[in-house]
C-alpha positions as CSV (number, residue, x, y, z in Angstrom):
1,X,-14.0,-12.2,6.5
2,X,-12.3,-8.7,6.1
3,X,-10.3,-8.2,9.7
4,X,-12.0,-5.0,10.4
5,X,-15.8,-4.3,8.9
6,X,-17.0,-0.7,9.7
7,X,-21.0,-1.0,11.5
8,X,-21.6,2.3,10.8
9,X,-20.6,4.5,7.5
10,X,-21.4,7.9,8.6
11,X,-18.6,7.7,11.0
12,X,-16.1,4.5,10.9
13,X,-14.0,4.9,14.1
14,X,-17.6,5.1,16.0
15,X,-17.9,1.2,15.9
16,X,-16.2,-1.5,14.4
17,X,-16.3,-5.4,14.2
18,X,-13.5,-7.8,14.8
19,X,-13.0,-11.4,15.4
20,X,-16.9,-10.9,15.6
21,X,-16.7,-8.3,19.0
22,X,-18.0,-5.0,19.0
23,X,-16.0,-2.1,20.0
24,X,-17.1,-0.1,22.6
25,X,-17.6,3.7,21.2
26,X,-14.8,5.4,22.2
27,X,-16.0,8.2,23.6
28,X,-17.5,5.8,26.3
29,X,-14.6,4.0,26.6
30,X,-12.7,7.5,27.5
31,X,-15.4,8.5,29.5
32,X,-14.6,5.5,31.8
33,X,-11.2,6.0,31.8
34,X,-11.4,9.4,32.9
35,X,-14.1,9.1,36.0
36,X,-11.4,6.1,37.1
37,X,-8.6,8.8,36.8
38,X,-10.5,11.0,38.7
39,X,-12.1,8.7,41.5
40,X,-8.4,7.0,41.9
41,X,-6.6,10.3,41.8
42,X,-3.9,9.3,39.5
43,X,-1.4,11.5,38.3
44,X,-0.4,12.3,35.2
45,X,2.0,9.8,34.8
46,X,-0.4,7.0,36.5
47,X,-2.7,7.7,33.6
48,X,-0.3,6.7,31.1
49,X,0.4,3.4,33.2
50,X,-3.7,3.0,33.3
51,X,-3.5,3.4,29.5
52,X,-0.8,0.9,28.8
53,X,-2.5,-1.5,30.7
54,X,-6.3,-1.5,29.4
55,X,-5.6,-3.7,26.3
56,X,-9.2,-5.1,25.8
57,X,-12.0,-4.1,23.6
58,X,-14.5,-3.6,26.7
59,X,-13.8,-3.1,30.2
60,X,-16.6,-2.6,32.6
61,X,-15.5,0.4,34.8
62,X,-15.0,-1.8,37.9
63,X,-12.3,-3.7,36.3
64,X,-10.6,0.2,34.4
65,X,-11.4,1.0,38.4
66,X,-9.3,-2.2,40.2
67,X,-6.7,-1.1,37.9
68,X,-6.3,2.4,38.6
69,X,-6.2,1.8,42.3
70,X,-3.3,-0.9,41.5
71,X,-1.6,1.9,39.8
72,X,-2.5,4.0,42.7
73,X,-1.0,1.5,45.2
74,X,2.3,1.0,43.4
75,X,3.5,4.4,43.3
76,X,2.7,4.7,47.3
């Protein structure tokens, strides 16, 4: 089995399949990201920690969330 398999032709970075998980679509997954942003206030710079810390396919936002206030929390 190929280690990437595209689920949709029209537009490949929409979804794709590996080790047999679905990615979330990304503009979801940004979507989530950004409301956390907003309803933790991070900065700038406490985005780009948020980001280097979401490594998994799917996140539901109440984990991106715990996260961001961690971020939040550090930098106090």
């Amino acid at each position: 089995m190929p280690d990437r398999v595209n689920l949709n032709d029209e537009d490949p970075d929409l979804y794709e399949q590996k080790g047999g998980n679905r990615k979330e679509n990304r503009e979801s997954a940004q979507e989530k990201v950004d409301n956390a942003v907003r309803e933790a206030g991070l900065s700038k710079n406490q985005r780009k920690k948020l980001h280097d810390r979401l490594g998994q396919d799917y996140m539901e936002y109440s984990e991106i969330l715990e996260i961001a206030y961690a971020i939040k929390a550090e930098d106090e």
